[in-house]
C-alpha positions in Angstrom: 0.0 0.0 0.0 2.6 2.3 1.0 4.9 1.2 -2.3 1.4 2.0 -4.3 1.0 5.9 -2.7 4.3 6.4 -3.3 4.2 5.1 -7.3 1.1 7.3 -7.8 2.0 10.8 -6.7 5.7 9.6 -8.4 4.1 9.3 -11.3 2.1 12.3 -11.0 5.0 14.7 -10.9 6.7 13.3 -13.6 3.3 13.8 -16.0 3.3 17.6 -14.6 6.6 18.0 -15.3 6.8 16.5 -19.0 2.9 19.0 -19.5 5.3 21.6 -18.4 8.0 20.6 -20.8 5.5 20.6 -23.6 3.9 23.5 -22.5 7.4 25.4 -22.2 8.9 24.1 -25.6 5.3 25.3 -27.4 5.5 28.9 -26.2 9.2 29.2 -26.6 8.5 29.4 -30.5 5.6 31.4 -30.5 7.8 33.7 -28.3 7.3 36.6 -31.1 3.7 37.4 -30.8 3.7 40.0 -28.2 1.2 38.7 -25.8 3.0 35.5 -25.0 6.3 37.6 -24.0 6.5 36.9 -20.3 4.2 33.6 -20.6 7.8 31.1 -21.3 9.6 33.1 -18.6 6.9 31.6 -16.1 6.6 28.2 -17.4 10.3 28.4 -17.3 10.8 29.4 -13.8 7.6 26.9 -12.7 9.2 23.9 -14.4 13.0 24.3 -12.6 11.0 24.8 -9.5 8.9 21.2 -10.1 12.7 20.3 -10.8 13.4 21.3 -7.5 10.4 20.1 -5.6 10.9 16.3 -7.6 14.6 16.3 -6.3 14.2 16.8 -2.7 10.8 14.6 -2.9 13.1 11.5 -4.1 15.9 12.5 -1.7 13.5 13.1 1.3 12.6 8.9 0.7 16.1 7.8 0.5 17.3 10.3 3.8 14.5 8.9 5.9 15.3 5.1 4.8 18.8 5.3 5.3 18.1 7.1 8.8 16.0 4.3 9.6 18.4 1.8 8.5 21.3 4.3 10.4 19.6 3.8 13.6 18.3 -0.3 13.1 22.5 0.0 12.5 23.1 1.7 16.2 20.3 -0.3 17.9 18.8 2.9 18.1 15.0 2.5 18.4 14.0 5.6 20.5 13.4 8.2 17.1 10.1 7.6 15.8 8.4 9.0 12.2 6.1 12.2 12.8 3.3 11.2 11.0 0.8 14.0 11.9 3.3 16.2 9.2 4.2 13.9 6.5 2.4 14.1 3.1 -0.1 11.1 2.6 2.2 8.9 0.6 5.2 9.7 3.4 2.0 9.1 6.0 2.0 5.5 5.0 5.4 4.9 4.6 6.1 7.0 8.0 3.2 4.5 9.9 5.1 1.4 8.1 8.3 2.1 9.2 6.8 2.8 12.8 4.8 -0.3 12.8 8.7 -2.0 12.1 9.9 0.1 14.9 7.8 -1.1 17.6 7.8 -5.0 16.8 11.6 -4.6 17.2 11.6 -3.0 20.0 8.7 -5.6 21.7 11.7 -8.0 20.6 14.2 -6.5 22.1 12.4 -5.8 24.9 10.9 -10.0 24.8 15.3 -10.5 24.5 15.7 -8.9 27.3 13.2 -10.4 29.6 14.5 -13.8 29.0 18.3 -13.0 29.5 16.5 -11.5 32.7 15.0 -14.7 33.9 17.8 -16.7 32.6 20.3 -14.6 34.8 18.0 -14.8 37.8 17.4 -19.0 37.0 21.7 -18.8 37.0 22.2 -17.0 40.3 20.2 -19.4 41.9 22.0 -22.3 40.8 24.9 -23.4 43.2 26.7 -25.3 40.3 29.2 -22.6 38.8 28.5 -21.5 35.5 30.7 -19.6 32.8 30.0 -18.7 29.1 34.0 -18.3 27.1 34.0 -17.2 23.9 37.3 -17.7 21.3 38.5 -14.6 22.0 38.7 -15.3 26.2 36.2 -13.1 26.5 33.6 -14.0 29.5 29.9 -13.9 28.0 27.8 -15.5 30.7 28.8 -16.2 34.4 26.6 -16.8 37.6 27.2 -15.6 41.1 28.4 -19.1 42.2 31.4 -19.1 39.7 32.0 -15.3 40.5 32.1 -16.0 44.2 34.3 -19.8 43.4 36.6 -18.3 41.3 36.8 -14.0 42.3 35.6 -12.9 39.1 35.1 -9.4 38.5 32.9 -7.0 36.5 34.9 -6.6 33.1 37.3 -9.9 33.7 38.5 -11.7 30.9 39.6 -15.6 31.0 43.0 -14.4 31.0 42.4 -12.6 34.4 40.8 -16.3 35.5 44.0 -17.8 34.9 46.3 -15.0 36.4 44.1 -16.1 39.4 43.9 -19.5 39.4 46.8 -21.0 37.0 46.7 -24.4 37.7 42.9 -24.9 37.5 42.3 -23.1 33.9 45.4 -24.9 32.7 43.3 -28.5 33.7 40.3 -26.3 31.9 42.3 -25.5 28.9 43.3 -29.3 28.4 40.1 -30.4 27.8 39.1 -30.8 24.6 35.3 -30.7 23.2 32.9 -32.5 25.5 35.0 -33.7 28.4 34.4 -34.2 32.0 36.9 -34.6 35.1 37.7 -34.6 39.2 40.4 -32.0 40.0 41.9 -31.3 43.4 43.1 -27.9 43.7 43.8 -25.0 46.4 41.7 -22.4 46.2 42.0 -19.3 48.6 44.2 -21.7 51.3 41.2 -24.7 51.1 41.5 -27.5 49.2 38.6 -28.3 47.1 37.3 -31.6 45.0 35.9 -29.7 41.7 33.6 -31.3 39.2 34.5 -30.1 35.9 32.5 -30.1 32.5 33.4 -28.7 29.9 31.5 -28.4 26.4 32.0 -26.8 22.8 29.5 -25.0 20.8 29.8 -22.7 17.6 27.1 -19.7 17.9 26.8 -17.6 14.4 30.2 -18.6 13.4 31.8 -17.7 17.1 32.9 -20.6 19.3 32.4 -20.5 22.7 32.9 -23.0 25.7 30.2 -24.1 28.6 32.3 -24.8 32.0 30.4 -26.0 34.6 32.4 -26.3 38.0 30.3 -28.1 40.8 32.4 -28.5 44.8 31.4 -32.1 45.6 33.7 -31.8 48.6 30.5 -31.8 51.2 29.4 -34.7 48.9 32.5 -36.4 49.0 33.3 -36.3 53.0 29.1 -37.3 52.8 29.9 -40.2 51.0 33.2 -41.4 52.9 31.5 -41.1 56.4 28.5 -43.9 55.1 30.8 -45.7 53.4 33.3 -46.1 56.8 30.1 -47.0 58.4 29.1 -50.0 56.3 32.2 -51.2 56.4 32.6 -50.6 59.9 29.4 -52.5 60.3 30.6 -55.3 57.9 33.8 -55.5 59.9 32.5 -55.7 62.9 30.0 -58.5 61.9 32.8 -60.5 60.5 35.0 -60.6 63.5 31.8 -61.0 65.6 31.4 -64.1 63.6 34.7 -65.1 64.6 35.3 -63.8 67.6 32.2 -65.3 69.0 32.5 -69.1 68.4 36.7 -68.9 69.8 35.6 -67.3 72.6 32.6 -69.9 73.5 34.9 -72.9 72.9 37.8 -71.1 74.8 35.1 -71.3 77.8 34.0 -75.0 76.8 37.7 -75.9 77.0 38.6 -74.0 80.4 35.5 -75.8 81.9 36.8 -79.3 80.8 40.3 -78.8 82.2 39.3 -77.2 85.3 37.7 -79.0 89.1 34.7 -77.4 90.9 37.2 -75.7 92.7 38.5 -73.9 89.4 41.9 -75.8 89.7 43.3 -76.9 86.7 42.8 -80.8 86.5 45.4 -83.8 86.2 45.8 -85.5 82.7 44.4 -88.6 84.3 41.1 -86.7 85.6 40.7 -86.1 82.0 38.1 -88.6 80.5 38.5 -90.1 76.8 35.2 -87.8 75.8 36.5 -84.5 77.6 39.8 -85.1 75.4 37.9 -85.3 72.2 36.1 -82.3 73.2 39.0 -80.3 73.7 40.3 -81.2 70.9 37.0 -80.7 68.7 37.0 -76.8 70.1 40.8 -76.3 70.1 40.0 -76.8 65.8 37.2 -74.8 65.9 39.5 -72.2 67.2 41.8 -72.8 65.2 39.5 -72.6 62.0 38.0 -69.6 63.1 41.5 -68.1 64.2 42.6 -69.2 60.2 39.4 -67.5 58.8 39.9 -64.3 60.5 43.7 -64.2 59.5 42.3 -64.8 56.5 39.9 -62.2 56.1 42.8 -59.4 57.8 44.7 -60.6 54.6 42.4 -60.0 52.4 41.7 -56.4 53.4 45.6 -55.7 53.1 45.1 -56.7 49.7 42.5 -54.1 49.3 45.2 -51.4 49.7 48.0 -53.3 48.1 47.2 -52.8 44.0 50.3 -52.1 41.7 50.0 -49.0 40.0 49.1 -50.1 36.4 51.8 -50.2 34.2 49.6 -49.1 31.3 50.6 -50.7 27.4 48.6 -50.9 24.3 46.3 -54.7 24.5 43.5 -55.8 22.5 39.9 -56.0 24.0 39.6 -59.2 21.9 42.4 -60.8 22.9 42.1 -60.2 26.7 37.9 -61.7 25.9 39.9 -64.6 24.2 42.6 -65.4 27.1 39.5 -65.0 29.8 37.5 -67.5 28.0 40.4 -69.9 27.7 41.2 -69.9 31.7 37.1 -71.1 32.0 37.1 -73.4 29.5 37.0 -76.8 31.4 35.0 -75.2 34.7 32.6 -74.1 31.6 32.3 -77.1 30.1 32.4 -79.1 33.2 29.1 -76.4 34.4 26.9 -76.6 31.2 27.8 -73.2 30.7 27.8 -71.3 27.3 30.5 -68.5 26.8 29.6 -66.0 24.0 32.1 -63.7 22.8 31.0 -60.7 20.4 32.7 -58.5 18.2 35.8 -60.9 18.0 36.5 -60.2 14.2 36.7 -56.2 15.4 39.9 -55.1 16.9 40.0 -52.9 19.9 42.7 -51.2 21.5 42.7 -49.8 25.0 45.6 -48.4 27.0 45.4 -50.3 30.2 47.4 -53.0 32.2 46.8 -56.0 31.0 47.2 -58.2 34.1 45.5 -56.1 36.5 42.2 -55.7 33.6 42.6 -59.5 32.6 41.7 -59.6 36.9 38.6 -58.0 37.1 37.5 -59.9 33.6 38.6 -63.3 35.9 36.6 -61.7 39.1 33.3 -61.3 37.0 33.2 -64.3 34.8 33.8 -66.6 38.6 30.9 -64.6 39.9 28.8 -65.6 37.3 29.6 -68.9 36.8 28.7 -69.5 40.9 25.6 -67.4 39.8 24.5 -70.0 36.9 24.9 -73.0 39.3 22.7 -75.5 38.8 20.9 -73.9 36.1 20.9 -75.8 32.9 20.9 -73.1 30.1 23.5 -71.0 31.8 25.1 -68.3 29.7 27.4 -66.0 29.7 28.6 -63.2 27.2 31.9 -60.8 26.7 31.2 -57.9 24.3 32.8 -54.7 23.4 31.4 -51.9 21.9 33.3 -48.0 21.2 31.5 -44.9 21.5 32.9 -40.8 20.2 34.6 -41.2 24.0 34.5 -44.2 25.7 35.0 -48.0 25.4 32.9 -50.5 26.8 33.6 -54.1 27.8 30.4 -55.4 28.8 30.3 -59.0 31.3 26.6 -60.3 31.3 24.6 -63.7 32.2 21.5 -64.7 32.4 21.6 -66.0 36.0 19.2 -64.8 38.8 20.2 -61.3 39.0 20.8 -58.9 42.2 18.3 -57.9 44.3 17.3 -53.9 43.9 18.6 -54.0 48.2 21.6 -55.2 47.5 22.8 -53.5 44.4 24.0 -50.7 45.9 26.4 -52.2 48.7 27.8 -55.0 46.0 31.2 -52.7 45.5 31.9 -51.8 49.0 34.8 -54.3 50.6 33.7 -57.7 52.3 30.5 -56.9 51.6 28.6 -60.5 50.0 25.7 -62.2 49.2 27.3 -65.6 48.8 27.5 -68.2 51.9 31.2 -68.3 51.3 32.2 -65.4 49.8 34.8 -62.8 51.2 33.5 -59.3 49.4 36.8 -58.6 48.0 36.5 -59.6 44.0 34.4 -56.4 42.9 35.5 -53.8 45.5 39.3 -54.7 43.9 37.5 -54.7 40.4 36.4 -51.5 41.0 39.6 -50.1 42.4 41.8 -51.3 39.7 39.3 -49.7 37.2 39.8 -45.9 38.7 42.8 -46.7 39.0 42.7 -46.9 35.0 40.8 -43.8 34.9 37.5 -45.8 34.3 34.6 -46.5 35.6 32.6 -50.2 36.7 28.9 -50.3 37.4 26.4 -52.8 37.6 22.5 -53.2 36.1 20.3 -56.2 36.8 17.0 -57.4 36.6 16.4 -59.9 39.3 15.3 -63.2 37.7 16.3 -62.4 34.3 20.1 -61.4 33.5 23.4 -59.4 35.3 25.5 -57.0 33.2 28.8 -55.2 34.5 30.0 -52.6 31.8 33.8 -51.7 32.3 34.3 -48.2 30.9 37.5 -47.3 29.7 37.9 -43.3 28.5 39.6 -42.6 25.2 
C-alpha cells in the first residue's frame, strides 16, 4: 500500500513535469507574438521549480530510509516517524516504518526479559557456570562461579588464569565434551571440583560451557557412610569369629578345670573331655585361620600395583579370559559367548591387572549360573565418540534392587562363602585406570557389568 502511494504521486510529478515541458517548448516558438512575452519566462521558472520540488521529494525517501536503516544500524529504536506532518504517501510509509519500529523493539524488549529470567534461574544455581567465547572473552557467568573463582565485572579468562593458574590450565586441556575430578587450592582450602566442559559454535563464534560443581560436602558425605558399612561389615565379620573362639575357649577352660577352678590332672581327664578339647581347640583354630584370612584379604585391598599401562586388544584379553574357564565351563553346562571378536580394539590399560577384574566377573557368574541348565554368559565390546565398553553379562538370577548398591563396598557379599573382595578390587583397579565399573540387573532375568575405559 505504502509502495502504491508512493508510485502514484511519483508518477504524478513526472506527467506535470513533461505538461510543463510541452507546454514550455510550445511557447518558446511562438515567443514573437507580443502577448505571449512573459508567458515562457513563467513556465520556465515553474518547471525548474517542479525540478526542484521532484529532487528533494526522491531524496526526502532515501534520507529517511537510510536514517532508519542508520539507527536499526546503532540499535537505536527511541526516534520515531512524525506522521501527523508527512504528506499522505510519506504518511503510509512514515506508519510502516513505525509499525517496524515497535515489533523490534517488543523484541528487544521479549530479549531482554529472558536474558532477565535466565540470569536470575543462573544466580540461583549453586553449580558454577561460565560462558567463554574464542577470544577469552567471559559472555555469561553466575554468582556461584563469581564468588568460586573472584571474578570481577569486566574480567577476561585471561584474568581467571592469572588467578587460578593451575585450575584453567586442567580447563584449557580439555578438549570438546569432556568431564573430570580436580583437586586444587583455592584461597588456602582445598577443594574436590567437578568439571565439565562443552564446545559450541554460535553464528560462526565458538564458545565453551564450563560447569564447575564442589562435591567436597558430597564427597566427605559419602566417605563417612561408606566407613560405616564397612565398619558394620567389619564388625560383623569378626563377631562371627570372635564369638565361636571365645565360646569354645570357655568350653575348654570348663573341661580342664575341678569345681574348685583348679586346673585338672591329665588322668582326671576322660577319653570324651579329650575329644572335646580337641574338637574346640579346631574350631579355634579354624575360626582363628578365617579371621587371618579375612585381615589378609583387606591388606590386599590397599595393596594394587600402579598399572603399568601398554597398548592390549579387547579381543584378545575376551579370548585369554574364555580360555582360563574353558574346562569349569564345560564341566558347568555353561555357554560362553564372545561378540565383536572379528573387530579389533585397542585400549591403553594394564593387562594383568584388567585380565583380573574380567577373571573376578566371569567366577561370579559362573557361581551365579549353578545348577541352572541353560547357563550363559557373554563378553562384548562396543566404542562410542569417548568411551569403550567391555560389557560381562549372564543370564543368572540377578541382584536384588537392596543389595545393588552395597555389592562394591569391601567384604560386603551375598554368597554363603564369599569374602566381598573380588568387585571392590574390580572397582579399584578400574579408577585406578581412569574408568569406571557399574552394575545393572534385573532380578530373575540377567546381570551386566560394563567396564568403561575413557579414550
Amino acid at each position: 500500500m505504502v509502495y502504491k502511494y508512493y508510485h502514484v504521486w511519483l508518477i504524478l510529478r513526472i506527467v506535470l513535469l513533461l505538461v510543463n515541458i510541452f507546454m514550455t517548448g510550445t511557447t518558446l516558438l511562438m515567443i514573437g507574438e507580443r502577448d505571449l512575452f512573459f508567458l515562457p519566462m513563467i513556465l520556465v521558472t515553474v518547471l525548474i521549480l517542479q525540478v526542484i520540488e521532484f529532487i528533494l521529494y526522491i531524496n526526502r525517501t532515501n534520507r529517511e530510509i537510510a536514517r532508519f536503516i542508520n539507527n536499526l544500524s546503532h540499535q537505536d529504536l527511541s526516534e520515531k516517524f512524525d506522521v501527523k506532518y508527512a504528506g499522505q504517501p510519506f504518511r503510509k510509509l512514515y506508519g510502516s516504518l513505525n509499525k517496524v519500529i515497535t515489533q523490534l523493539e517488543n523484541i528487544k524488549l521479549e530479549k531482554e526479559a529472558q536474558y532477565n529470567y535466565l540470569q536470575i534461574i543462573l544466580s540461583h544455581i549453586k553449580t558454577s557456570i561460565i560462558s567463554v567465547r574464542e577470544d577469552h572473552a567471559i559472555m555469561l557467568v553466575n554468582d556461584a562461579a563469581r564468588e568460586l573463582l573472584e571474578i570481577e565485572e569486566g574480567s577476561d579468562w585471561a584474568d581467571v588464569r592469572d588467578r587460578h593458574a593451575r585450575l584453567t590450565a586442567e580447563i584449557d586441556r580439555m578438549k570438546g565434551r569432556a568431564n573430570k575430578l580436580i583437586e586444587v587450592t583455592i584461597n588456602q582450602e582445598l577443594r574436590h571440583l567437578s568439571v565439565n566442559v562443552s564446545s559450541v559454535v554460535i553464528l560462526g563464534a565458538r564458545y565453551r560451557i564450563i560447569t564447575i560443581q564442589d562435591i567436597r560436602s558430597e564427597i566427605e558425605q559419602k566417605e563417612i557412610e561408606s566407613w560405616h558399612k564397612l565398619i558394620q561389615i567389619l564388625r560383623h565379620e569378626i563377631r562371627n569369629s570372635v564369638t565361636p573362639i571365645a565360646s569354645m575357649t570357655e568350653t575348654i577352660i570348663m573341661l580342664v578345670e575341678d569345681q574348685l577352678g583348679k586346673a585338672k590332672k591329665p588322668w582326671q581327664l576322660s577319653e570324651q573331655d579329650v575329644e572335646d578339647i580337641h574338637s574346640s581347640i579346631q574350631t579355634v583354630h579354624e575360626r582363628s585361620e578365617r579371621l587371618y584370612h579375612f585381615v589378609e584379604k583387606y591388606r590386599s585391598l590397599t595393596r594394587i600395583p600402579p598399572p603399568k599401562k601398554q597398548k592390549i586388544s579387547v579381543q584378545g584379553l575376551m579370548k585369554n579370559t574364555g580360555e582360563l574357564f574353558r574346562n569349569e565351563l564345560e564341566n558347568n553346562g555353561i555357554q560362553l559367548v564372545t561378540e565383536n571378536m572379528d573387530e579389533v580394539t585397542v585400549i591403553d590399560a594394564d593387562p594383568s591387572l584388567i585380565e583380573q577384574v574380567l577373571i573376578n566377573l566371569v567366577k561370579n557368574s559362573i557361581e551365579a549360573l549353578d545348577g541352572r541348565k541353560d547357563g550363559k554368559i557373554i563378553l562384548s565390546v562396543r566404542e562410542t565418540a569417548s568411551h569403550i565398553v567391555i560389557k560381562e553379562e549372564d543370564n543368572g538370577p540377578g541382584i536384588q534392587p537392596s543389595d545393588i548398591q552395597d555389592i562394591f563396598l569391601p567384604f560386603y557379599t551375598t554368597k554363603k562363602n564369599g569374602m566381598g573382595i573380588g568387585l571392590s578390587l574390580s572397582r579399584q583397579i578400574m579408577n585406578l585406570h581412569g574408568g569406571t565399573l557399574s552394575v545393572e540387573s534385573e532380578p530373575g532375568e540377567r546381570t551386566a557389568f560394563s567396564l568403561v575405559f575413557n579414550k
